[in-house]
Structure formats: structure tokens, C-alpha cells
MARKE-575780 format. One record per residue (C-alpha): x negated, z, y negated; residue number from 0; residue in three letters; chain. Coordinates in Angstrom, 2 decimals, padded with zeros to 5 digits. Layout:
REM residues N
         X         Z         Y    nr   rest   kette
         X         Z         Y   NUM    ALA       A
...
//
This chain:
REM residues 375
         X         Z         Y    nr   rest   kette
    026.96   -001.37    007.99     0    UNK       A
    030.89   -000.89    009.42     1    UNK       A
    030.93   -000.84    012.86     2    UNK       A
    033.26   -003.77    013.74     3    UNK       A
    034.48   -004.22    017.26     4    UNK       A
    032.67   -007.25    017.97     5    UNK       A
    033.31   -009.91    021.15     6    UNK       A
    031.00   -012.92    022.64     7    UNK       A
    032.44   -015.88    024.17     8    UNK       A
    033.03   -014.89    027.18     9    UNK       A
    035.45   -011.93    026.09    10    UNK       A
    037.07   -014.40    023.80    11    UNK       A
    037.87   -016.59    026.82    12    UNK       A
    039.57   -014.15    028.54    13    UNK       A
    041.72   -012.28    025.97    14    UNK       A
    043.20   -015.65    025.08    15    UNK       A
    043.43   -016.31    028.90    16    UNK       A
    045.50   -013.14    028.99    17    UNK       A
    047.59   -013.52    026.01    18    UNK       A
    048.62   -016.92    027.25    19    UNK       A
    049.51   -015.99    030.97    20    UNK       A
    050.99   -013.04    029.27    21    UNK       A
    053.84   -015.09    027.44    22    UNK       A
    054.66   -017.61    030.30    23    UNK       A
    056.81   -017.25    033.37    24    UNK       A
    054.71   -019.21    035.75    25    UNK       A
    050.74   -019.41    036.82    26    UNK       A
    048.59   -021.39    034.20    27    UNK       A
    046.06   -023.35    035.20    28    UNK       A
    042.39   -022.04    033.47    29    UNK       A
    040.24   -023.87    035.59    30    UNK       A
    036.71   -025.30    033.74    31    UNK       A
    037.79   -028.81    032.76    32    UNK       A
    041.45   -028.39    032.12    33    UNK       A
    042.85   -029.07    028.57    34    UNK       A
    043.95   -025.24    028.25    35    UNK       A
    040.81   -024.28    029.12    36    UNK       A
    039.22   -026.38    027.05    37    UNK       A
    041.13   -025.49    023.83    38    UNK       A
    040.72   -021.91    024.79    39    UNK       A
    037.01   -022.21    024.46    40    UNK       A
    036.94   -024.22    021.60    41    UNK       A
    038.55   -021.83    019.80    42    UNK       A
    036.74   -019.18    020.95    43    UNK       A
    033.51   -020.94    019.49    44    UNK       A
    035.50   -020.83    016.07    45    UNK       A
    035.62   -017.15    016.02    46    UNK       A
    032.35   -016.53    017.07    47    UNK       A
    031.37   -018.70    014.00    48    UNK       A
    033.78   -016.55    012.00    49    UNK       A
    032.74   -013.15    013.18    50    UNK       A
    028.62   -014.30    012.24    51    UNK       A
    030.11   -015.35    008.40    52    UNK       A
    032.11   -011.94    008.14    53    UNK       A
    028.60   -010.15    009.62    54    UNK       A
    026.52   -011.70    007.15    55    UNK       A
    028.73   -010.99    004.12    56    UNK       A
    029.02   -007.36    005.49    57    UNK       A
    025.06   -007.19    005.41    58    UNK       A
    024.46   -008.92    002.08    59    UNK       A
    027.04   -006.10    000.44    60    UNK       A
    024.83   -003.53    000.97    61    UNK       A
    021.22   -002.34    000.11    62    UNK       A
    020.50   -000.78    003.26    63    UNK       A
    021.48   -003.78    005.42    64    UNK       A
    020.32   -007.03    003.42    65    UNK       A
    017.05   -008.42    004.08    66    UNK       A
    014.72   -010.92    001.77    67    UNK       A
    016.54   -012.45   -000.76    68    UNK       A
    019.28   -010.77   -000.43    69    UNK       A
    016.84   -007.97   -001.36    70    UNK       A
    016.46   -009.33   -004.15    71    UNK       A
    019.45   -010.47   -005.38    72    UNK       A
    020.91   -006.42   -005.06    73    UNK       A
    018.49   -005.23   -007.13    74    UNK       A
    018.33   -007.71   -009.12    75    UNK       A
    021.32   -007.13   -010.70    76    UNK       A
    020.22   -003.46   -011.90    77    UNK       A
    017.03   -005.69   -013.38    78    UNK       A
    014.71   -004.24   -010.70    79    UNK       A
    011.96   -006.68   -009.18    80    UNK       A
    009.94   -006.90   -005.97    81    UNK       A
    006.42   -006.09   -007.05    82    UNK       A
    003.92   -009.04   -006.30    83    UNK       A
    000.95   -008.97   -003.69    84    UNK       A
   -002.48   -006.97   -005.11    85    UNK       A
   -005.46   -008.08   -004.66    86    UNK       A
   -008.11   -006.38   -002.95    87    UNK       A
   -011.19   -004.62   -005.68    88    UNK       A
   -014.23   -003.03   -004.55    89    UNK       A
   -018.02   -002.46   -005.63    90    UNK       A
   -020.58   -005.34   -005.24    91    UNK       A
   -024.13   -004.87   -005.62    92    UNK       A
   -026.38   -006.90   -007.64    93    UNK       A
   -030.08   -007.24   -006.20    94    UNK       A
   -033.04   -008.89   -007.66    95    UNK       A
   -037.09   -008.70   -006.83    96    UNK       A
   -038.52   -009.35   -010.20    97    UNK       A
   -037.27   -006.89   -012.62    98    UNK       A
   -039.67   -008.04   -015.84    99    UNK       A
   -036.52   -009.01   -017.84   100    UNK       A
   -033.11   -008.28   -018.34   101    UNK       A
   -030.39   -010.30   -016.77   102    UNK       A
   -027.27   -010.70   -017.90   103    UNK       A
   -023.90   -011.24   -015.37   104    UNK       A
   -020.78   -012.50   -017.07   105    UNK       A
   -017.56   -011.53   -016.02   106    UNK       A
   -016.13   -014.20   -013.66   107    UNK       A
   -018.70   -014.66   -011.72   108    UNK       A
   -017.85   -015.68   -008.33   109    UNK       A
   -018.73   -014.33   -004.55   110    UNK       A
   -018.10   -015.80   -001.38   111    UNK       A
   -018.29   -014.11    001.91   112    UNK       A
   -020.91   -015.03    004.33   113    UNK       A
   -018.54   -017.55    005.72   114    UNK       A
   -017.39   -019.07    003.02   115    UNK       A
   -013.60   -018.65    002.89   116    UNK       A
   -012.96   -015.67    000.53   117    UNK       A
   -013.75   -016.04   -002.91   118    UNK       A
   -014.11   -012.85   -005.12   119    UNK       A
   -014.44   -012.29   -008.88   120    UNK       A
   -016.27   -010.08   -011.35   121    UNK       A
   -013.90   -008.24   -013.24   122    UNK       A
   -014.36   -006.72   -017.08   123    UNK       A
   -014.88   -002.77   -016.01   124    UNK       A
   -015.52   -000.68   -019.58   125    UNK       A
   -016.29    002.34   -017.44   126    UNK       A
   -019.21    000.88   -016.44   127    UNK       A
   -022.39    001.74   -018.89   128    UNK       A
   -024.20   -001.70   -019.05   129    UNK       A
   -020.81   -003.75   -019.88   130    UNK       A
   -020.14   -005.35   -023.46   131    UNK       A
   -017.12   -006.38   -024.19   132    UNK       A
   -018.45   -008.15   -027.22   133    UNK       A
   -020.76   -010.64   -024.23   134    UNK       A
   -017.83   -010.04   -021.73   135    UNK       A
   -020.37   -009.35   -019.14   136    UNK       A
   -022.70   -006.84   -017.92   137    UNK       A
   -026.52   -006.46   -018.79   138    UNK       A
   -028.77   -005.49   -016.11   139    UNK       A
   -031.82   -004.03   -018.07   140    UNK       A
   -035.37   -004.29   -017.68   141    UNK       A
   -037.24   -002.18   -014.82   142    UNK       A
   -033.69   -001.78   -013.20   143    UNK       A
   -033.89   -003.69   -009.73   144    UNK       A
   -029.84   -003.59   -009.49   145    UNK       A
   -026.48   -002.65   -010.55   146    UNK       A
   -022.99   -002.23   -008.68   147    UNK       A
   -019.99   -003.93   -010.80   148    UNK       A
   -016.40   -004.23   -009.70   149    UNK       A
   -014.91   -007.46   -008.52   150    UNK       A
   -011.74   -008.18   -007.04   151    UNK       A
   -010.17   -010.75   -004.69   152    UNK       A
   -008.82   -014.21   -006.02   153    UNK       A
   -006.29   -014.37   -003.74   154    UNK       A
   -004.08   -011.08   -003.11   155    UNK       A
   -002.94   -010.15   -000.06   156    UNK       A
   -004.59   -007.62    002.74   157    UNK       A
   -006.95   -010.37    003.90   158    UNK       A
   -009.13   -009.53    000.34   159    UNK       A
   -010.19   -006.03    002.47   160    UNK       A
   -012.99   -006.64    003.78   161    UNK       A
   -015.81   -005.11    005.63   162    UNK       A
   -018.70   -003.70    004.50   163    UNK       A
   -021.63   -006.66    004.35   164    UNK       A
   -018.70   -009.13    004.13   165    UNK       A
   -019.75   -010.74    000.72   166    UNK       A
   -023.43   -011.97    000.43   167    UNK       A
   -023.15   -015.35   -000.87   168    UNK       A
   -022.84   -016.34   -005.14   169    UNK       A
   -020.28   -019.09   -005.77   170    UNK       A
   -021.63   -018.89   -009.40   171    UNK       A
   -025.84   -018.92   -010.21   172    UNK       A
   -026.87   -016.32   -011.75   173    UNK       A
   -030.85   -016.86   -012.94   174    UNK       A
   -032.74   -013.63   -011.87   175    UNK       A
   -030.48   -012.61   -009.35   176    UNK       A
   -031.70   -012.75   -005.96   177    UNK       A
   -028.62   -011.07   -003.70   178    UNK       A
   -025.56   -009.72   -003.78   179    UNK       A
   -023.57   -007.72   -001.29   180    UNK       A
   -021.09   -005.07   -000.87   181    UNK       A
   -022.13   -001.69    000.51   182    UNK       A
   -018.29   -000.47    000.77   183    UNK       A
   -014.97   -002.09    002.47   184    UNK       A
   -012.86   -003.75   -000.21   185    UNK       A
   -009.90   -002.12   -000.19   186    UNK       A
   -005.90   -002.01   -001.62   187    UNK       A
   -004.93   -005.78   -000.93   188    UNK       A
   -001.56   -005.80    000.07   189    UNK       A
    000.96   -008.18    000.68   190    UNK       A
    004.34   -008.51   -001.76   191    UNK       A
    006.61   -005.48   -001.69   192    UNK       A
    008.34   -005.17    001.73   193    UNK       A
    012.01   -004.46    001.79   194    UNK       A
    012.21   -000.95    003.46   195    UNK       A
    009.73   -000.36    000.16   196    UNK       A
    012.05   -001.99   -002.56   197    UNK       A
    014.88    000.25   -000.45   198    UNK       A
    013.26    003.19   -001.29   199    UNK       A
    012.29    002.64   -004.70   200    UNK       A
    015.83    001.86   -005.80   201    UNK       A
    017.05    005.36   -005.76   202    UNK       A
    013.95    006.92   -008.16   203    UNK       A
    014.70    003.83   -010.34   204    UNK       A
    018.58    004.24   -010.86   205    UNK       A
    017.39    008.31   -011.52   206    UNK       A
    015.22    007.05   -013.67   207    UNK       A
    017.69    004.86   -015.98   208    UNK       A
    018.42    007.91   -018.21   209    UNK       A
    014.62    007.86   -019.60   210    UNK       A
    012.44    010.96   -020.84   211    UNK       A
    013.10    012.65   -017.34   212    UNK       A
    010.55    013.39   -014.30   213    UNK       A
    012.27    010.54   -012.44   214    UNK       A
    012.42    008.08   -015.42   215    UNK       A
    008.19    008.49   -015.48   216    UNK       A
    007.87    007.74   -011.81   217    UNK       A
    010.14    004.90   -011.54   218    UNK       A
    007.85    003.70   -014.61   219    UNK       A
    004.39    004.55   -013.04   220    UNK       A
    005.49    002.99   -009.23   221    UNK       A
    006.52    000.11   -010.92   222    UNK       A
    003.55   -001.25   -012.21   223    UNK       A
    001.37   -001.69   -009.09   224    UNK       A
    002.08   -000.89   -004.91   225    UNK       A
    000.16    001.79   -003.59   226    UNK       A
    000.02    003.95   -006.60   227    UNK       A
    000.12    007.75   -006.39   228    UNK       A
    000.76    010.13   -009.18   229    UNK       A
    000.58    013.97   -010.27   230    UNK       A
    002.98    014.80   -013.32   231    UNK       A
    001.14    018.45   -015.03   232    UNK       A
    003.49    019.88   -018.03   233    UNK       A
    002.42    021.41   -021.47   234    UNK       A
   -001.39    021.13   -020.57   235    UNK       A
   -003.91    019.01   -021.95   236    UNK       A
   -006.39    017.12   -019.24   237    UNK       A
   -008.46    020.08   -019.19   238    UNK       A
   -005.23    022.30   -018.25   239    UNK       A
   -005.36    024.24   -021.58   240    UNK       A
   -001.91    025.19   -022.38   241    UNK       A
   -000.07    022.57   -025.17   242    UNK       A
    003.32    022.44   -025.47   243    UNK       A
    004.76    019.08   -025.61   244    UNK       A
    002.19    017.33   -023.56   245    UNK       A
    002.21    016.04   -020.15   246    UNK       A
   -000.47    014.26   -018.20   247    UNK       A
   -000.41    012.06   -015.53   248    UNK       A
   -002.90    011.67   -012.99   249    UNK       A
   -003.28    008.27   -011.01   250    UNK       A
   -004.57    006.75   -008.16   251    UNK       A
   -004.31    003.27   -006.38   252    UNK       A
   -006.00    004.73   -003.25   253    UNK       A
   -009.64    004.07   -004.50   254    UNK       A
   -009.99    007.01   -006.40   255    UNK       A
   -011.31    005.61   -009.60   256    UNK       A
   -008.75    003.42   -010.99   257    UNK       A
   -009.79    001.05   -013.07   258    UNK       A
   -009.00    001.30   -017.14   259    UNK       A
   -006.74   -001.59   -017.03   260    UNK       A
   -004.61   -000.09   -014.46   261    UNK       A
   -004.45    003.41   -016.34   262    UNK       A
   -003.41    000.88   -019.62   263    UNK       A
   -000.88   -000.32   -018.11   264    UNK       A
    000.59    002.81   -016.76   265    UNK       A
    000.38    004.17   -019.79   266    UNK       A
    002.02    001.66   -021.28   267    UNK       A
    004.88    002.31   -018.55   268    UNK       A
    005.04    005.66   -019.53   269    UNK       A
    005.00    005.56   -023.31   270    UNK       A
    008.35    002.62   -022.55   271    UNK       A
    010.28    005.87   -021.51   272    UNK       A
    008.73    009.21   -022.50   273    UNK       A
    010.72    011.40   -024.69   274    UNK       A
    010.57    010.64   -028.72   275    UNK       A
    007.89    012.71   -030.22   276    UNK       A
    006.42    014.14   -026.30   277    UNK       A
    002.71    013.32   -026.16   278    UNK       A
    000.56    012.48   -022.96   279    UNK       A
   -001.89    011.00   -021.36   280    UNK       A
   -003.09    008.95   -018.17   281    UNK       A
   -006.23    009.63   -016.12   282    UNK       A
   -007.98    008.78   -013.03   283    UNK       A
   -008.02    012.15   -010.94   284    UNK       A
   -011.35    014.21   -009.44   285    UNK       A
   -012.23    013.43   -006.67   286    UNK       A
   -012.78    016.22   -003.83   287    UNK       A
   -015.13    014.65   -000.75   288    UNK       A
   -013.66    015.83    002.67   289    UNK       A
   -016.57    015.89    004.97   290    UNK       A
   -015.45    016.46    008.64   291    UNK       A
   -017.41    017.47    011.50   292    UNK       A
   -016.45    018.00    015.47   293    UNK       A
   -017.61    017.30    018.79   294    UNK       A
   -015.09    015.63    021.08   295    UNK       A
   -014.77    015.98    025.16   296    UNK       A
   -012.97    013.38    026.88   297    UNK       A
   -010.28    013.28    029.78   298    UNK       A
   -011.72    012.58    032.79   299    UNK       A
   -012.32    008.26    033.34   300    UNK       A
   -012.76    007.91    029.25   301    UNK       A
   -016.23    006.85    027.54   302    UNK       A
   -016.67    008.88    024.69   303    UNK       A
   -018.69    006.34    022.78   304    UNK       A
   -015.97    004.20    022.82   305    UNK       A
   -013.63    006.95    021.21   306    UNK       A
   -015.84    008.15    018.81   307    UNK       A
   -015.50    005.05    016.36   308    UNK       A
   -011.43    005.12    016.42   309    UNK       A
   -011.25    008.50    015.95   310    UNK       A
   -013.49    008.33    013.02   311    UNK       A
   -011.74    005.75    011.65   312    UNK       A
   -008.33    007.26    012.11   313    UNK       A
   -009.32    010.81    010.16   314    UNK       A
   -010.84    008.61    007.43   315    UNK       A
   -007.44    006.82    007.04   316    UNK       A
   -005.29    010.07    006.94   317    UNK       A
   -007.29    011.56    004.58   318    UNK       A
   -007.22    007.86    002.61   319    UNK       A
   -003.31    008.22    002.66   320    UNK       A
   -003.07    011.71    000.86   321    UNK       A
   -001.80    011.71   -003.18   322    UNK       A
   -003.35    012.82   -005.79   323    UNK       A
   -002.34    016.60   -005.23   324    UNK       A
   -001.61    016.93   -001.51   325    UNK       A
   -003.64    019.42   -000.20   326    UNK       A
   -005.30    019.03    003.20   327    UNK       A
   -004.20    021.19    005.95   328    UNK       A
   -007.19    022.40    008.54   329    UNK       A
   -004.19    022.29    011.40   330    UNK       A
   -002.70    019.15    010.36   331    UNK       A
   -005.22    017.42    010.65   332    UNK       A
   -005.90    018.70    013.76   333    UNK       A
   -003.25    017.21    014.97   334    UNK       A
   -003.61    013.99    013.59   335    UNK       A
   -006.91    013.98    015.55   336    UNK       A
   -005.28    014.55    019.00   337    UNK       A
   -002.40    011.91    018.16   338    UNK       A
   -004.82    009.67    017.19   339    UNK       A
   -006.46    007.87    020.59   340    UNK       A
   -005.28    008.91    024.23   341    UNK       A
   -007.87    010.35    026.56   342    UNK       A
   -009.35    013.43    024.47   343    UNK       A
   -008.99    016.77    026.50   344    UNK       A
   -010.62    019.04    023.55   345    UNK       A
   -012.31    019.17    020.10   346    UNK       A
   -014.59    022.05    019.43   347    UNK       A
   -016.66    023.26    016.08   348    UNK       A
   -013.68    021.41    014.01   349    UNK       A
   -014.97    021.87    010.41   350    UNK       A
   -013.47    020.58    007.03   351    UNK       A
   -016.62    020.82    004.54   352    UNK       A
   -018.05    023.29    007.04   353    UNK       A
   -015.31    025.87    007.28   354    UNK       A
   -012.17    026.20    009.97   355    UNK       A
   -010.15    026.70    006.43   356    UNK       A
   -007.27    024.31    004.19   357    UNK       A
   -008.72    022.30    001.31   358    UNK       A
   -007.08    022.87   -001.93   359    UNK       A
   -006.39    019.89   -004.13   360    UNK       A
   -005.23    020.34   -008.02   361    UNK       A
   -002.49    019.06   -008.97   362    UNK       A
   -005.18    016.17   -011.39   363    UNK       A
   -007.61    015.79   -007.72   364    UNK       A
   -007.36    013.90   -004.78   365    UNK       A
   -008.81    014.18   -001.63   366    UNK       A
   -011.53    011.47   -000.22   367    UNK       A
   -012.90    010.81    003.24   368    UNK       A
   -017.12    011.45    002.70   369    UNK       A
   -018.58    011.89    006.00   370    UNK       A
   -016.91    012.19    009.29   371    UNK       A
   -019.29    013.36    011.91   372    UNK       A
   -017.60    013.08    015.74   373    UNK       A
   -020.12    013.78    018.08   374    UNK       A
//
């Protein structure tokens, strides 16, 4: 925004003070409650109502300085949209006790938390082995005492992510099933697209305009969904044999295993502005576990039980965060474990999958927090 060489009432008051005394020949009386006075200030609360109008126009003009709508409205004209809220997904499990007979789950079946105010769906998942789409459910054979299926939040929005245990309760009966619950954290609910993230998304997508470029394929894959990361690999097929003319694109919404509709769509993102006669594909990426191990000494007047949790939590997140490609760095992380809670004086036997060594991830993997051991 222009810096403009801005006044409040007070300063107003006074230059007009001056610039009237200025052009007479004797004293003028400015006293509070005389009618110079008064007029003064009345029209100095004019031009402070004038200076806020000429501020707000001067943020509305730009990207960088508009906020909300006016968001919206910028990039709207370029035909570029907020994206809307996600809601969260995760893995519940399906219990029962008598496992004589097969059950069958539709899709759509509801779950509540243990309190009652979150409501979760079963969601169609053709990854999954005992799922027909022809029954639009899932079968849960005979002599199998349980199955995990995906479900997802029916509202979005970050409150969907919740904690391990969190669902236990069927909104919808299901006859053989005797408990449900969710060994994991849902995760990826999000609120709608901020503006510092529509900000930063304009750029790639005005690149992108041109079509059949690298820029032009990530404006189309970050467009379909927030919190997507992506690896572009050239003239390979997905088992990196060499094949000229094909690209593939490796995605991940932070889970790891994407679900097929999400890969559809991206694809069909992709195909809108891939070059004419370029082939590719979309895929969910390999997924490397990053088990971390380390024994932690406190400053002097911390409890290290009460550390060890946060810190745990805090690598787990880091190594959450990373794309698909984005190798993990032994002494970055290192870091990111002494920036992460005050009071730790030193960490010793610091191992990433039980070396003092960098993780490589290919450019189709991505790196996953498995078990993070601070002792």
C-alpha cells in the first residue's frame, strides 16, 4: 500500500489553527466552545472520514492489501475462487463378537462421537478389498471379526479432527455389528481458504494461464482441494522406466493414501490443461515411515514427563508437514526439536530409523511420522 502522510484529529486541529492565525492580523480566539473552534473541529472530523474512504479504496486496489471479500472480488475477476472448507477423513473400525455370518455396511452409514455432537459418514473407498460398488457398501465376510473403512466428517472444518477413541457411537444400526471406533486421529479438516493462502496461489495460477506448462499443472492440481502436495516426474512411467511423453504426478492430501476420488479429480484437473497428445498419470505416493528415537535432559526446574508428550507431538507434525519428495534432514530436524518446547538442555542417541544419517525421499514418496520414541 502507498505510504500516505496520514493525520488524526488532533493534528487536524492545529494545522487549521495555524493556517487561520497565519492569515489574520490580530489574536484569534481557539478556545473549546468558541464558534471557530468549533468549525475547526468539525471539519477536521470530515477529513478524518475522508482520509478512512481514500484508505479503504487504496486497500481494495490491491491483492496484497485487501482482505475477505475484497479477496474475492480481485481474483475473481481472473475467474479464480476461494477453495471451500474440507472435511476431516480417517479410518474407523468395525467390531463385532459373533462372526458366523457375513455382514454387510452400506455406505452412509453414520458415527457419532462419544458425546454426541460430531456426526461422521462412511464413504464409497474402491481401494478397499471387501467394497462393491454394485451394493454400494462393504461386506464384512464370515470368520472375519472386523474391518477398517474410511469415513469422513459431515461438517468440514478443523473441528472434524479428532482424537483417537473420539467416535464410538453408530447413528445408523447396523445388525451384527457390535462397536465401532477409530484407532487413528481424523485428520485434514480445514477451514475455507484463508487470504494470505488465496495471495499466494494467485501468482502459480496467472503462470499457469498459458496451459501445458509445469505451472499450468500445479495451479490445476492446488486447485482442487487445500492441503494438497504434489511431485511432477517427466518421461517416466509410475515405475520410473523411461517413456517419452509421459509425466506422472504424485499426490498427497497429508494422509498419505489419498483416496481414488481425490486422485479422479486431479486427474481430471490435469487432463483440463496438459499438452495435446502428452500422456500421464496420477498416483498416491509410497510411503517411507520415519521412526525417531532420543532421550531428552531437561534445564534445570523442568519435569521431563511433562515435555516428553509436546515434543513428541511436535516431531510428528514436522514430519506430517513434508511433500511428497522433501527429503528429511537428520540436522533439521534437530533443530526443530530444540525450537520446539523451552527448557531442554540436551538430546542424546538422536536416531532417524536408527541411524545419525538424512532420509532420502523419491521424488513419487513421502515421508510419515511411525514411531517417535523420547525417553
Amino acid at each position: 500500500m502507498p505510504v500516505l502522510p496520514l493525520q488524526n484529529f488532533a493534528t487536524l486541529v492545529q494545522t487549521q489553527a495555524a493556517a487561520i492565525q497565519g492569515k489574520v492580523a490580530q489574536l484569534t480566539d481557539f478556545t473549546v466552545g468558541s464558534v471557530l473552534r468549533a468549525l475547526i473541529e468539525a471539519n477536521a472530523g470530515a477529513a478524518l472520514w475522508v482520509q478512512w474512504l481514500v484508505l479503504l479504496v487504496l486497500q481494495a486496489s490491491r491483492l496484497q492489501t485487501s482482505i475477505g471479500a475484497d479477496v474475492d472480488s480481485f481474483v475473481g475477476d481472473y475467474s479464480l475462487t476461494r477453495l471451500p472448507s474440507v472435511p476431516a477423513v480417517g479410518n474407523v473400525t468395525f467390531a463385532r463378537n459373533d462372526t458366523t455370518n457375513a455382514v454387510f455396511i452400506p455406505v452412509g452409514v453414520s458415527l457419532l462421537t462419544s458425546d454426541g455432537t460430531l456426526t461422521f459418514l462412511v464413504i464409497a473407498d474402491a481401494t478397499n478389498p471387501a467394497y462393491s460398488a454394485t451394493l454400494n457398501g462393504f461386506t464384512i465376510a464370515a470368520g472375519t471379526a472386523s474391518l477398517i473403512l474410511l469415513a469422513q466428517a459431515v461438517a468440514p472444518g478443523p473441528a472434524g479432527n479428532v482424537l483417537p477413541g473420539a467416535i464410538s457411537l453408530l447413528g445408523t444400526a447396523v445388525a451384527g455389528i457390535d462397536n465401532v471406533t477409530n484407532v487413528l486421529a481424523f485428520t485434514n479438516g480445514a477451514n475455507a481458504e484463508s487470504d494470505a493462502s488465496v495471495k499466494a496461489r494467485f501468482p502459480l495460477y496467472i503462470a499457469g494461464l498459458s496451459k501445458a506448462t509445469a505451472s499450468a499443472i500445479g495451479s490445476a492440481i492446488l486447485g482442487v482441494q487445500q492441503g494438497l502436495t504434489y511431485g511432477l516426474a517427466l518421461n517416466v512411467d509410475e515405475s520410473g522406466v523411461y517413456t517419452p511423453g509421459h509425466f506422472v504426478v504424485t499426490l498427497d492430501d497429508g494422509t498419505g493414501t489419498p483416496s481414488s476420488a481425490l486422485l479422479a479429480a486431479v486427474y481430471a484437473a490435469v487432463d483440463a490443461v496438459r499438452a495435446l497428445g502428452e500422456t500421464f498419470s496420477v498416483q498416491a505416493p509410497t510411503v517411507v515411515t520415519i521412526n525417531v528415537g532420543l532421550t531428552l535432559t531437561p534445564q534445570g526446574g523442568f519435569n521431563k514427563l511433562d515435555m516428553e508428550g509436546p515434543l513428541a507431538a511436535a516431531i510428528t507434525a514436522y514430519i506430517d508437514a513434508l511433500p511428497v519428495g522433501t527429503d528429511l534432514s537428520y540436522t533439521r530436524l534437530a533443530q526443530v526439536i530444540y525450537d520446539a518446547i523451552p527448557g531442554i538442555s540436551l538430546i542424546t542417541g538422536y536416531t532417524i530409523n536408527s541411524a545419525a544419517a538424512d532420509i532420502a525421499i523419491g521424488p513419487t514418496s513421502v515421508a510419515k511420522p511411525g514411531t517417535i520414541a523420547v525417553n
